[in-house]
C-alpha positions as CSV (number, residue, x, y, z in Angstrom):
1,X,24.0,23.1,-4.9
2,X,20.5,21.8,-4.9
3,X,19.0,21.0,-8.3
4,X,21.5,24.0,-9.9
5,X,20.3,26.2,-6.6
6,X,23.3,27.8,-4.5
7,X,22.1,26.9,-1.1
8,X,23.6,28.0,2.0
9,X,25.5,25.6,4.9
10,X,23.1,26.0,7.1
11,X,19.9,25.2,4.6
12,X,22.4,22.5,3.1
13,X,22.8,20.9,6.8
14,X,18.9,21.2,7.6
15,X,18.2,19.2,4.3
16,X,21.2,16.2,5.5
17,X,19.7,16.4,9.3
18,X,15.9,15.8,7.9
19,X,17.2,13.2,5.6
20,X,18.8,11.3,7.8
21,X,16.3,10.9,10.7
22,X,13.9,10.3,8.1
23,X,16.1,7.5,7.1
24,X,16.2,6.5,10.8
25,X,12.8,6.1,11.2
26,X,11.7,4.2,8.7
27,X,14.1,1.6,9.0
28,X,13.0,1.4,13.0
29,X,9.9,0.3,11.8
30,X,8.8,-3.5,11.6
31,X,6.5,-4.5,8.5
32,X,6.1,-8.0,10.3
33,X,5.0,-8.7,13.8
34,X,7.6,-11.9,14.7
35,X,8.9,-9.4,17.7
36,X,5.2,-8.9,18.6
37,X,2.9,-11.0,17.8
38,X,-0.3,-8.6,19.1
39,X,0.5,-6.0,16.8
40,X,-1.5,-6.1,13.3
41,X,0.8,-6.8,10.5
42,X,0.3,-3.9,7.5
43,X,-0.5,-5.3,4.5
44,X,-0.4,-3.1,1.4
45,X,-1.7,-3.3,-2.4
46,X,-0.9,-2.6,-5.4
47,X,-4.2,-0.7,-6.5
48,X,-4.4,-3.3,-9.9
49,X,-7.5,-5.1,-7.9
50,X,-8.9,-1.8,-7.2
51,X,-8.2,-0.6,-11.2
52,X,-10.0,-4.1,-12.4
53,X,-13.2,-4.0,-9.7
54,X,-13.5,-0.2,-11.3
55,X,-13.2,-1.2,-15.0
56,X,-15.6,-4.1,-14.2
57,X,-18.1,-2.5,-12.3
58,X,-18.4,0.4,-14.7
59,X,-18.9,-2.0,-17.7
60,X,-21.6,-3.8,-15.4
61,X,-23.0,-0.3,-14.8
62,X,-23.6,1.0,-17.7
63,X,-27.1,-0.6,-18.2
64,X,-27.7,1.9,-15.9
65,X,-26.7,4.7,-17.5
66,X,-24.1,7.3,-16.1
67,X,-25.3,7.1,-12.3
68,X,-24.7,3.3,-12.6
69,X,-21.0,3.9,-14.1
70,X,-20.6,6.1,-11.2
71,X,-21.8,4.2,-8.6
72,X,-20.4,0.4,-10.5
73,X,-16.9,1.6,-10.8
74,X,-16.8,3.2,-6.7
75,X,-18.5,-0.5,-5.8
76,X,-15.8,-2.4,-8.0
77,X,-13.0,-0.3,-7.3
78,X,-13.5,-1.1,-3.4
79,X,-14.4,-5.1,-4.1
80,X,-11.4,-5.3,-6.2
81,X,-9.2,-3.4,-3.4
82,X,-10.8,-5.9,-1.2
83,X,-10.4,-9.2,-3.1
84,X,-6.9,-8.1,-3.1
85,X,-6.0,-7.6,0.1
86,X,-8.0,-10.8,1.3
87,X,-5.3,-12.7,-1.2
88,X,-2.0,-10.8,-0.3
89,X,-3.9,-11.9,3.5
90,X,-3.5,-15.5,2.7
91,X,-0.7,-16.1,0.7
92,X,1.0,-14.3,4.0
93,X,-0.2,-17.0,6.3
94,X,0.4,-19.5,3.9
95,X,4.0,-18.1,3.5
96,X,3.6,-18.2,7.7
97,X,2.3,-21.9,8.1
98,X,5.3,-23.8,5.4
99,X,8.0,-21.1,7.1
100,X,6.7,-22.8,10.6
101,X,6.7,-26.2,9.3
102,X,10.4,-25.8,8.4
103,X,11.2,-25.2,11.9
């Protein structure tokens, strides 16, 4: 039974077989490069620099009227994104450099 649904073996036995490669292949993958070092290393936010540049850029906008609101909190909301992924960036190869000095 699936979420109170009575569910056949062979439905039951799909959802296990999906599951489980799923599983599979997200543990296969590498979010750092040590193994290779040409590959790029994926680098994720949070979306709170992207909330802030909106909020921002929307107050800064709104001497503008409702076109500068629109257009303030798209430009913040991607400068914010930005900002944050440039720090994420560096703390990285900060975190990169003192683990290589330990070596």
């Amino acid at each position: 039974m699936y979420f109170g649904v009575p569910l056949s073996e062979d439905v039951i036995e799909t959802f296990r077989s999906i599951e489980k490669n799923t599983r599979r292949e997200v543990s296969n993958k590498n979010p750092t490069t040590i193994n290779n070092p040409g590959e790029k290393e994926v680098i994720r936010t949070t979306g709170g620099g992207a909330f802030a540049g909106m909020v921002t850029g929307c107050l800064l906008g709104l001497t503008f009227g409702p076109v500068g609101v629109l257009v303030g909190g798209i430009l913040g909301a991607l400068a914010g994104n930005q900002i944050e992924y440039e720090s994420k960036r560096m703390e990285r190869e900060r975190r990169r450099k003192r683990m290589g000095n330990l070596k």
